[in-house]
Backbone bond lengths (Angstrom), bond angles and torsions (degrees), N, CA, C in turn:
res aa  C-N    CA-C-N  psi(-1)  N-CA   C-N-CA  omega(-1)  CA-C   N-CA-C  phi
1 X - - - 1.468 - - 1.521 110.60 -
2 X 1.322 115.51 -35.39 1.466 114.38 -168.36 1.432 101.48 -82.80
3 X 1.236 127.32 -46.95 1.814 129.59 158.81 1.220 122.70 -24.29
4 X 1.598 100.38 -47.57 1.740 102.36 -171.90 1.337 109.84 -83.50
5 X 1.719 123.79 -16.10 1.330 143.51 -165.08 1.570 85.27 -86.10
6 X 1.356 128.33 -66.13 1.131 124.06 -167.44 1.894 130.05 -64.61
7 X 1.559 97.99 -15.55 1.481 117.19 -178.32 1.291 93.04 -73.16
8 X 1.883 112.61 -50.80 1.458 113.82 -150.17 1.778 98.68 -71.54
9 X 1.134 104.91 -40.27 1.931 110.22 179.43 1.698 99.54 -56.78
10 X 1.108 130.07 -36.86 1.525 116.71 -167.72 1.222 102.60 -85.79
11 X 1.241 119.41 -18.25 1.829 119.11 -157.13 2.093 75.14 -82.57
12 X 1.108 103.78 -69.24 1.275 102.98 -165.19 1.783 135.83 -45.34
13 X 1.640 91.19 -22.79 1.128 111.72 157.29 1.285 136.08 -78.17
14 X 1.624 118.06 -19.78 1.292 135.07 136.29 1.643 127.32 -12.52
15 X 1.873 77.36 -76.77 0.757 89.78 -157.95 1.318 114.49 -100.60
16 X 1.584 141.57 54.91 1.315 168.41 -162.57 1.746 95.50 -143.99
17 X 1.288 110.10 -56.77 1.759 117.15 159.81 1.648 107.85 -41.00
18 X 0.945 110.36 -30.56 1.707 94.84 -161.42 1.550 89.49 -98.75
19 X 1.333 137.08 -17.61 1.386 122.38 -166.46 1.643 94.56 -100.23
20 X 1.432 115.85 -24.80 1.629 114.26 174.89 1.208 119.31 -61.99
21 X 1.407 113.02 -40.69 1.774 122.85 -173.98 1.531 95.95 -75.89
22 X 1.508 118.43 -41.65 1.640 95.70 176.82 1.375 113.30 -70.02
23 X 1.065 127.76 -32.88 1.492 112.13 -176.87 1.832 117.69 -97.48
24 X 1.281 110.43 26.84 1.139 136.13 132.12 1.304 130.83 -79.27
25 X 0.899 126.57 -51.89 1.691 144.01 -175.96 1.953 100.00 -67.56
26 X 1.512 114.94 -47.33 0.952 113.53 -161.52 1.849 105.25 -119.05
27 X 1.118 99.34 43.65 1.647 113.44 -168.15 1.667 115.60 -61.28
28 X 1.421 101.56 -20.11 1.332 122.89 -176.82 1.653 121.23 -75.63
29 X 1.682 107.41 -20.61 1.158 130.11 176.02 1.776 120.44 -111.09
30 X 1.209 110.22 151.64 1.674 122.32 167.31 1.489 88.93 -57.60
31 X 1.534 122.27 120.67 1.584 107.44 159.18 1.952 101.65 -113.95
32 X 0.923 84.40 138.15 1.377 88.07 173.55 1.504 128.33 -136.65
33 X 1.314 110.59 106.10 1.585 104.23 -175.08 1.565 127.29 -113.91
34 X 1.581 97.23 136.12 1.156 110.05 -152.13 1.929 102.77 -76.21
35 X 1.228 102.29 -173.66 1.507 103.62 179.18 1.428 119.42 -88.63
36 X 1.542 109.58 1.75 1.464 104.53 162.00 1.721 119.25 -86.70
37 X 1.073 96.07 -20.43 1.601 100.32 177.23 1.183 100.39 -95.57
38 X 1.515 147.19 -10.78 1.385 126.17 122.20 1.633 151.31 -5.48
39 X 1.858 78.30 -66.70 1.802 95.07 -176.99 1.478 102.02 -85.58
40 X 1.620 126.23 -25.05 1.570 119.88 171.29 1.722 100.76 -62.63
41 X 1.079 128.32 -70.01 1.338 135.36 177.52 1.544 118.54 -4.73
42 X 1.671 82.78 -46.18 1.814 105.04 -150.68 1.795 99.98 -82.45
43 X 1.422 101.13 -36.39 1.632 122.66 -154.95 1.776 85.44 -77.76
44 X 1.824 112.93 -62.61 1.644 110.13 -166.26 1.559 92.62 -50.96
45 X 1.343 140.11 -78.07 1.392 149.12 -130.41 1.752 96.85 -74.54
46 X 1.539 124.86 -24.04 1.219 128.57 144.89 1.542 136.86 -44.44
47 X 0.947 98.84 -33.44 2.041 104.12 -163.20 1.520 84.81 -110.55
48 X 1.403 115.04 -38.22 1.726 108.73 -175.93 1.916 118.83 -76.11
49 X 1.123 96.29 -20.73 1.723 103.80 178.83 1.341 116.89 -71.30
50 X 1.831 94.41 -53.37 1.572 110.12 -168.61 1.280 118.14 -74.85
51 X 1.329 121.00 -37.61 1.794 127.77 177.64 1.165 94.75 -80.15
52 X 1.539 157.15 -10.97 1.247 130.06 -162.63 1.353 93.34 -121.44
53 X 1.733 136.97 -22.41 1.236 124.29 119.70 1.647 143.97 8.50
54 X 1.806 92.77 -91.12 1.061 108.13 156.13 1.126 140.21 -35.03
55 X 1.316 105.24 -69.86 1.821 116.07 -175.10 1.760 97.11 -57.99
56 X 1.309 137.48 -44.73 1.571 139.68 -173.14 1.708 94.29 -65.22
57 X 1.138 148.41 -33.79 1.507 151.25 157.47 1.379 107.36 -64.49
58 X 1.457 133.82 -51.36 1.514 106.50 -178.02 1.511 109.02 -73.65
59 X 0.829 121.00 -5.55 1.616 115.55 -147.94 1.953 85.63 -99.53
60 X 1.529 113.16 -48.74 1.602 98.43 176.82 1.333 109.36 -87.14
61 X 1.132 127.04 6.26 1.649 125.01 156.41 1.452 91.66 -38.52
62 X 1.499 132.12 -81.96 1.464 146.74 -104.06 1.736 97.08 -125.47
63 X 1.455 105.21 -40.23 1.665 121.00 -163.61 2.068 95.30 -117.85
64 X 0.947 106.21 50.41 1.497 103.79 175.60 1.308 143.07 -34.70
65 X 1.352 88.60 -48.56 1.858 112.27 -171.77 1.895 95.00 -88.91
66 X 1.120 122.77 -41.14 1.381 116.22 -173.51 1.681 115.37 -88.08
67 X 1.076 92.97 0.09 2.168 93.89 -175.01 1.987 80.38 -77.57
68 X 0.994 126.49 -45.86 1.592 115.48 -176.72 1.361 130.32 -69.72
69 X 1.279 122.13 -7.74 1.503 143.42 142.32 1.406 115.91 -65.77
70 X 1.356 117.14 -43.60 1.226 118.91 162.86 1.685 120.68 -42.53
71 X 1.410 92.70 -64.09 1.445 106.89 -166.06 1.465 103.67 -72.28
72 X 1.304 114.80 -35.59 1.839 116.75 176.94 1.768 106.64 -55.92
73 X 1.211 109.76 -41.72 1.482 106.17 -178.59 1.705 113.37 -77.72
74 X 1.236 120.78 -29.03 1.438 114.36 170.73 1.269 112.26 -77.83
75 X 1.391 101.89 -20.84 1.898 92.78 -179.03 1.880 104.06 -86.79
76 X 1.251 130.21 -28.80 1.630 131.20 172.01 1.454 93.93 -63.81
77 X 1.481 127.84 -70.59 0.989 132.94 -149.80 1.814 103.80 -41.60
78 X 1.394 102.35 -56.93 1.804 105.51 -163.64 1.802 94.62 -80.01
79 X 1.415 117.58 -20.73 1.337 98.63 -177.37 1.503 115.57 -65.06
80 X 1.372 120.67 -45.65 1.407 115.07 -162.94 1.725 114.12 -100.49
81 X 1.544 106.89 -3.33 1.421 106.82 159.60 1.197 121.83 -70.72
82 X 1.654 140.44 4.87 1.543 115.44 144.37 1.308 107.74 -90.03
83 X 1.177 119.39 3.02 2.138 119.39 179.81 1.259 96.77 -80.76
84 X 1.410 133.09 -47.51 1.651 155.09 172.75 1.930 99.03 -53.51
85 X 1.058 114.57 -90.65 1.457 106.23 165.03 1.563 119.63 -23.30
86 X 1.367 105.90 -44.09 1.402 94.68 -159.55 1.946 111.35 -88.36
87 X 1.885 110.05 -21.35 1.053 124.75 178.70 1.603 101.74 -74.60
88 X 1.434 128.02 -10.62 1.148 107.14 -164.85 1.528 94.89 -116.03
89 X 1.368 124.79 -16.03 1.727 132.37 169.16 1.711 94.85 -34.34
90 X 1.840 98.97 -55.82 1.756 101.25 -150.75 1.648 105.42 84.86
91 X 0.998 109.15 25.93 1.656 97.91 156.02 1.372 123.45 -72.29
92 X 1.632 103.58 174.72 1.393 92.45 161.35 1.556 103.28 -105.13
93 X 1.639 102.73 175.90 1.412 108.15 -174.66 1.419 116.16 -67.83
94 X 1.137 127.55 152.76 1.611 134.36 -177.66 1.491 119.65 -71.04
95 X 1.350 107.52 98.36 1.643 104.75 -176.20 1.778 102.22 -88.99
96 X 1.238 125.90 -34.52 1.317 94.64 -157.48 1.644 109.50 -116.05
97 X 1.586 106.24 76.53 1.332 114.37 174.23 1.755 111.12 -83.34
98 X 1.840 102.22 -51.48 1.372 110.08 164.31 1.901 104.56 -140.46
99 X 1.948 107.86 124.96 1.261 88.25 177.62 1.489 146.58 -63.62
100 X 1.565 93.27 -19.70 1.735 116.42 151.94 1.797 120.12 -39.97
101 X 1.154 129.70 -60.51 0.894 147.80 147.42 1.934 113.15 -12.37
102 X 1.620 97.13 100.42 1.898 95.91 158.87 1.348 116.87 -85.65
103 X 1.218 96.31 161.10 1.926 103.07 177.92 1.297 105.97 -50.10
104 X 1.601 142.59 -7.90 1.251 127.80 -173.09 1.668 91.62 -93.21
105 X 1.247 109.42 -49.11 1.831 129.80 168.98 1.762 95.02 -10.71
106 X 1.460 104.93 -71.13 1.593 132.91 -131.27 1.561 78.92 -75.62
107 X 1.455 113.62 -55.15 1.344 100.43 -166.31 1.393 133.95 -59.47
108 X 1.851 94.95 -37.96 1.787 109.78 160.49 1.097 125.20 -42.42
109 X 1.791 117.98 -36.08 1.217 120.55 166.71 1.377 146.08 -57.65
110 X 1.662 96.29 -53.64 1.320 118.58 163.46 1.739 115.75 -58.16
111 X 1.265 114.44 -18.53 1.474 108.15 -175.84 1.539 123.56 -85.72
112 X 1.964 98.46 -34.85 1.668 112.90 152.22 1.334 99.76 -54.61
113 X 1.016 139.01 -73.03 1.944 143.77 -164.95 1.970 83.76 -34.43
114 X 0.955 103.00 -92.36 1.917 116.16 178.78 1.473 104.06 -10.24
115 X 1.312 103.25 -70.31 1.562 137.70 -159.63 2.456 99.37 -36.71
116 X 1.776 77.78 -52.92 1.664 103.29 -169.21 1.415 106.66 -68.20
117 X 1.684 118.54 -45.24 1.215 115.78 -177.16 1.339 87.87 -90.61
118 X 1.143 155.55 39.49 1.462 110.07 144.93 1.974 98.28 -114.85
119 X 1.175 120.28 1.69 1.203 129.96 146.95 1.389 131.97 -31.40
120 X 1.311 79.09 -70.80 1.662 105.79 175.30 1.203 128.44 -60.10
121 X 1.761 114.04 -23.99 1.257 126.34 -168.91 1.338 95.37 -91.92
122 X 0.920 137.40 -8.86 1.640 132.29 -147.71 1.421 82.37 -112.45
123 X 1.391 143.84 -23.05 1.737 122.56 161.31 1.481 122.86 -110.14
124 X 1.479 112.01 -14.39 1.462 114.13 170.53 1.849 99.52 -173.60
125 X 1.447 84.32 160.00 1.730 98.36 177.78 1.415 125.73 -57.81
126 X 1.273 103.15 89.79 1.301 108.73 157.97 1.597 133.91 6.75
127 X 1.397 125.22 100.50 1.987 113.61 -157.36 1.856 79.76 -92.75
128 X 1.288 148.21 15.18 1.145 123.00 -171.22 2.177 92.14 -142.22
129 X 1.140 148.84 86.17 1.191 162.55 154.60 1.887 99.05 -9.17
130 X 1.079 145.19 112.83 1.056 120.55 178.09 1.937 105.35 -94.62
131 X 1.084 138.68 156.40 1.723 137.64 -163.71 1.400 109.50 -170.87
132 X 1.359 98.08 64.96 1.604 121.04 169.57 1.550 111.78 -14.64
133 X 1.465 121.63 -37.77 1.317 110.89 -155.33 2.075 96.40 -117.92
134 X 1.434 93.19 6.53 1.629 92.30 161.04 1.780 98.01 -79.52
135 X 1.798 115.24 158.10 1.522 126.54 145.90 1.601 108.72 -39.85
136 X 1.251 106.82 -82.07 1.259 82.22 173.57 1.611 152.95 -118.01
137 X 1.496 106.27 63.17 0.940 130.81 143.55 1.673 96.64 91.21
138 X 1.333 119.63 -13.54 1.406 113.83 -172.87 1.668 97.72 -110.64
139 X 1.504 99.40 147.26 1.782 94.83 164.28 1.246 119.16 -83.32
140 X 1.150 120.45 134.23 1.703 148.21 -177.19 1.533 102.73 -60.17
141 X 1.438 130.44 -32.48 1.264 136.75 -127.81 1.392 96.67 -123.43
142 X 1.546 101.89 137.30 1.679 95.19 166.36 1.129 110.65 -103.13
143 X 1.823 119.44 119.71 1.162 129.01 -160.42 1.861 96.27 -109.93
144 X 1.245 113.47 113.40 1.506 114.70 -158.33 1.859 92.30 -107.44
145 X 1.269 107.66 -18.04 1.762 101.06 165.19 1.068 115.55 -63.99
146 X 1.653 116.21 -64.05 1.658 113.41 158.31 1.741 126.35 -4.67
147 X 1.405 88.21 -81.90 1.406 99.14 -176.75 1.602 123.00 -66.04
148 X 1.294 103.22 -17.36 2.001 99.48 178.04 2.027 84.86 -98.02
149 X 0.308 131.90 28.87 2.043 116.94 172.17 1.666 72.17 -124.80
150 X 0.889 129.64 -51.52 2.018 111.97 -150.75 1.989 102.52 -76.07
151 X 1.434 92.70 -42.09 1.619 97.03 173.27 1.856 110.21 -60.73
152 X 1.179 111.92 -53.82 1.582 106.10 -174.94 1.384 97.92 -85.47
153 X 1.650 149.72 -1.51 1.363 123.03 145.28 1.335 120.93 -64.40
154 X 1.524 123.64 -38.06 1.254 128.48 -173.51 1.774 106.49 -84.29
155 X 1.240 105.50 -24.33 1.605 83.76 172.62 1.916 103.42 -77.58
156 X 1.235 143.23 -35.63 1.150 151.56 167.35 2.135 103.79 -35.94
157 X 1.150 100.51 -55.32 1.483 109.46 -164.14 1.609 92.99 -85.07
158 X 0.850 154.76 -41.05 1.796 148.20 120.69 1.500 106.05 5.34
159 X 1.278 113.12 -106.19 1.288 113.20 154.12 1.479 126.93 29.75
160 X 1.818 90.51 -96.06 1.115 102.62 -179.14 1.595 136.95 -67.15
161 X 1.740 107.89 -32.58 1.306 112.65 163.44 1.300 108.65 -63.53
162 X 1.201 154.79 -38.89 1.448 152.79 161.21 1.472 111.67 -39.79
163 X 1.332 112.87 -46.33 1.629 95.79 163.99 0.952 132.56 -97.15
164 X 1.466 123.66 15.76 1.194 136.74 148.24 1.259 131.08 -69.64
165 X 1.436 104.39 -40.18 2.009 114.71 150.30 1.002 126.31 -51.83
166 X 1.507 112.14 -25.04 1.524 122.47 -151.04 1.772 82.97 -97.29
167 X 0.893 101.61 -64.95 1.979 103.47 -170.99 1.760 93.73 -46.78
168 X 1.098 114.83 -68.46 1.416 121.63 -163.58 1.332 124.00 -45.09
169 X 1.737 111.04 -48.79 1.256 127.16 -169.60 1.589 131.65 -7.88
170 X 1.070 138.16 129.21 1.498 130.73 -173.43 1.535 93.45 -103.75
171 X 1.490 114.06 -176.54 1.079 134.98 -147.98 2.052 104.47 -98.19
172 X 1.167 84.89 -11.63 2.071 99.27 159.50 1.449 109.70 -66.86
173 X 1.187 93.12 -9.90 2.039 90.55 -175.46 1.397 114.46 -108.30
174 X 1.669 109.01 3.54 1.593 110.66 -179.28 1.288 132.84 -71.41
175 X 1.143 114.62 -17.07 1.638 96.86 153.23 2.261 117.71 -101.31
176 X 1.143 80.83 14.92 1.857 71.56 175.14 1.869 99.09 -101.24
177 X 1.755 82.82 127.53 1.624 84.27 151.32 1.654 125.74 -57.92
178 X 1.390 106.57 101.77 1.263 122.98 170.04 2.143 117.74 -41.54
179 X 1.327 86.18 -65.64 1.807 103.73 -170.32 1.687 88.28 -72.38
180 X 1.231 126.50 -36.96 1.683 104.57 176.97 1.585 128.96 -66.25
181 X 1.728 84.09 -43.49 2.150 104.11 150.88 1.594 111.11 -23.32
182 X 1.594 86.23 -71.81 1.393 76.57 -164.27 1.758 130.93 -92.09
183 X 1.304 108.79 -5.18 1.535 135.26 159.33 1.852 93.78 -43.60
184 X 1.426 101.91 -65.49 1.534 112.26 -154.11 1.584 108.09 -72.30
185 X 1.436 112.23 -15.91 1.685 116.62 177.33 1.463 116.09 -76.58
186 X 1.409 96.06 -34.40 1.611 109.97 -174.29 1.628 119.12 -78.58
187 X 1.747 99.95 -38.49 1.268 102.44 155.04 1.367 132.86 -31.34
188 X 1.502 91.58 -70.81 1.987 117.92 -173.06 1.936 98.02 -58.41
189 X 1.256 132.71 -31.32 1.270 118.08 -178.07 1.562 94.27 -70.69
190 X 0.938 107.73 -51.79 1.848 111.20 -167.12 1.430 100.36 -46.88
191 X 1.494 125.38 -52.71 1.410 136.73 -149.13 2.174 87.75 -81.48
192 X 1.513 95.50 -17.62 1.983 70.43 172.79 1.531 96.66 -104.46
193 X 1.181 138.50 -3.16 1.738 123.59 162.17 1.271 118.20 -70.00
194 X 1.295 102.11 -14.46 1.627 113.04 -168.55 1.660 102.39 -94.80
195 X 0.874 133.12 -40.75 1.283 151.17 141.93 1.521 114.18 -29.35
196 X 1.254 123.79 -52.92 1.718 134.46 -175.13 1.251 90.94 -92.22
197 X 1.410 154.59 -53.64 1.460 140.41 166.95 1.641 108.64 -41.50
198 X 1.282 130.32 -42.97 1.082 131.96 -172.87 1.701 113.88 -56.74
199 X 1.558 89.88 -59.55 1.584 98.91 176.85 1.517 113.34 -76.90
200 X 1.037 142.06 16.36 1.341 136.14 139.74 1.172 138.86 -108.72
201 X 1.541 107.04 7.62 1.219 127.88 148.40 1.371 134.23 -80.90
202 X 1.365 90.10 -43.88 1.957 91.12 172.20 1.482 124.62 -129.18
203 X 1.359 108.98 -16.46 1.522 115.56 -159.45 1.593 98.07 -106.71
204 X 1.295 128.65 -19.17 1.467 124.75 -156.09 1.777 92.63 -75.60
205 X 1.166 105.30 152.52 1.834 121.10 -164.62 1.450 85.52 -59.56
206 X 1.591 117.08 -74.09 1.563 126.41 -149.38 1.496 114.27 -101.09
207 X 1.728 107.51 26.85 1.802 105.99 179.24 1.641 99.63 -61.68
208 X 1.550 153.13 -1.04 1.645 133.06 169.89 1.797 103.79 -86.02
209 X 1.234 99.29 1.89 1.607 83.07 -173.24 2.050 92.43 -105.51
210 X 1.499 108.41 -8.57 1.851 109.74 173.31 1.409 108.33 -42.80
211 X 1.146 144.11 136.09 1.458 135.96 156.28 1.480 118.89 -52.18
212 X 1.567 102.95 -32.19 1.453 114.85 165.50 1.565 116.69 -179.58
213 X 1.473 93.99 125.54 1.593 96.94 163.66 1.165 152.16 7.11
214 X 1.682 128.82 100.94 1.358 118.18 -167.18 2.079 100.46 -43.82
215 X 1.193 131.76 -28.42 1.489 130.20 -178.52 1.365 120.43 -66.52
216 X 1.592 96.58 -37.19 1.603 98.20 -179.26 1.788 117.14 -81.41
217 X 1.666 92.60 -12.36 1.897 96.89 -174.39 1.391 94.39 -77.96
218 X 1.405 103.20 -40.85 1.770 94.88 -170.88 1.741 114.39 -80.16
């Protein structure tokens, strides 16, 4: 009960993230979202929380010492790729987050900002782009390369920790169908991309202002 209490509080918290960054992004407009881009919202940030959850629990069930190498490299990896983005823009550094704030200030800041998204990245895609060398700090842009390389790396790294459970498995797993386990995990990631294709195809508030179609990028 407290699992499903706690899935349902994060999903929802998700997904309050995903309606903030749009009406951030699109602040300039009435956004208004209806209750179908609700239940897509609700369904992607569902299948994407819980299987990618999951699979990070079976995998240190069996593989203990390495599920934290795992997680150390997804958490470096997304932290310092907007420092990487942002060292290679050639910007200058961001003075006016707070004018109170010294350059040592700014940086403490920006590193919680880092710190959060690379958190975030490590169980599902990020609804807010972080872009050090934008004002304010978020990308404006819907970058749909981004998001198809991070979706088909993470369904790949899914995948693979699943058959890493699967080879490994101890004898706590003898009466669960193993190959249905993992049939049914891989599913549920798919069933929340399928879900996030949905809502940016039809349900998202401001898809006429896209330059083009999550269908036509891919």
């Amino acid at each position: 009960i407290f699992m499903v209490l706690s899935l349902l509080s994060i999903v929802y918290g998700a997904l309050r993230c995903n309606i903030l960054a749009i009406k951030i992004k699109y602040d300039d407009y009435d956004v208004r979202v209806k209750p179908a881009a609700y239940l897509c919202i609700f369904m992607w940030r569902s299948f994407e929380i819980a299987t990618r959850v999951t699979v990070l629990v079976l995998f240190g069930s069996v593989v203990r010492i390495w599920v934290f190498l795992i997680v150390l490299l997804n958490f470096l990896g997304y932290f310092f790729y907007p420092w990487i983005l942002f060292w290679l823009s050639k910007s200058p550094f961001p003075e006016n987050i707070e004018k109170e704030l010294s350059r040592v200030g700014t940086t403490i800041v920006l590193c919680l900002l880092t710190f959060l998204y690379a958190g975030i990245n490590m169980f599902c895609w990020s609804a807010a782009q972080v872009e050090l060398s934008d004002p304010d700090l978020i990308s404006k842009s819907q970058n749909w390369y981004q998001m198809t390389v991070y979706y088909i790396v993470r369904l790949m790294e899914n995948a693979f920790l699943l058959l890493m459970w699967y080879i490994y498995r101890t004898d706590f797993y003898l009466y669960v169908c193993a190959p249905m386990l993992f049939l049914q995990l891989l599913i549920g990631y798919c069933m929340g991309i399928f879900f996030m294709l949905v809502f940016y195809q039809f349900c998202h508030p401001c898809k006429k202002l896209f330059s083009a179609s999550i269908t036509e990028a891919l």
